[in-house]
N, C-alpha and C positions, 0 to 999 in steps of 0.2 A: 575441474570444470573451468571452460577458460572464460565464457561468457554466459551470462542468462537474460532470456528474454518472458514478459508475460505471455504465461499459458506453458511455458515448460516444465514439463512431467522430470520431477527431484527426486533424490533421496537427501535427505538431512542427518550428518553424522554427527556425531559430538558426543557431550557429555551425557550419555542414556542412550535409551533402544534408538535405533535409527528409526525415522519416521518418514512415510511416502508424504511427499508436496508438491503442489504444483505451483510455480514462480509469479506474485500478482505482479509486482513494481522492482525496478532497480533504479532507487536513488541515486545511486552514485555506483562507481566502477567495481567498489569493496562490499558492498552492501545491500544484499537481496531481501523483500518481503515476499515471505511464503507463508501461503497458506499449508498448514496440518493441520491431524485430526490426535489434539492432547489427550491421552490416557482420562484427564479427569474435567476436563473441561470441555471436551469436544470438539468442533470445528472450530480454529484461531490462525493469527496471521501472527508469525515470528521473523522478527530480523536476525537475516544471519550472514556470518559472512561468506563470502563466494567458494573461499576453498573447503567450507565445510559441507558443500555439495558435489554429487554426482550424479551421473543424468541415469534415467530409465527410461527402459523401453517399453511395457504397456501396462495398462490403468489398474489400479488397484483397485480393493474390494472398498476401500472409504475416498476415491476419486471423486463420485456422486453428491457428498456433502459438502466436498472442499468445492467445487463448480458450483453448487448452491450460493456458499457461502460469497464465493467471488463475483457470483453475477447479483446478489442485493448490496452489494457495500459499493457502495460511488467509486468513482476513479481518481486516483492522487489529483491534487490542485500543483501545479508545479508554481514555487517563487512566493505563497504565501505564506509562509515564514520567517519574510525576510527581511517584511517592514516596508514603509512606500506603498505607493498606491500599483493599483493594479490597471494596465492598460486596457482600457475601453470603458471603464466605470465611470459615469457623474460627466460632467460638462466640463471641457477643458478651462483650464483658467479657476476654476471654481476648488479650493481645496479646501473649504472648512462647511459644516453645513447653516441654514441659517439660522438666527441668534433670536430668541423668544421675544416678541413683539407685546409687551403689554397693553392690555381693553379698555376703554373707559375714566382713562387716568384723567 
């Protein structure tokens, strides 16, 4: 597979049964989060990388959970990981919060 985008219908190859997933997020060019449906855990989100996928073409019988699963879990934050403040938070110029003001002294 040469590219993946969210919402693409996978197959997951590697070490074990192959498993139907559908693509949440691509970090990066190497590295896709797919959602499957683990033998002993259930519906989960695995990283894998690109060339151990191949695409398919219609919905499996555990499709319905992996779409569950995708539509309650938030959407990646892109950049916070990475340290730094984040654009559009707090008041510009303002980078520390403020410092406890003692009562009654």
């Amino acid at each position: 597979m040469e590219s993946a985008s969210p919402g693409d219908l996978v197959k997951v190859t590697g070490a074990g049964p192959d498993l139907d997933g559908i693509v949440f997020d691509a970090p990066s060019s190497a590295k896709i989060v797919v959602a499957v449906v683990d033998p002993v855990r259930g519906p989960v989100f695995r990283t894998v990388n690109l060339s151990a996928l191949s695409e398919r073409a219609q919905d499996g019988p555990r499709d319905k959970a992996l779409r569950l699963l995708i539509r309650r879990t938030p959407s990646p934050i892109r950049g916070a990981a990475r340290g730094g403040s984040a654009g559009g938070r707090g008041r510009s110029g303002f980078t520390r919060g403020t410092m406890h003001r003692p009562t009654g002294r």
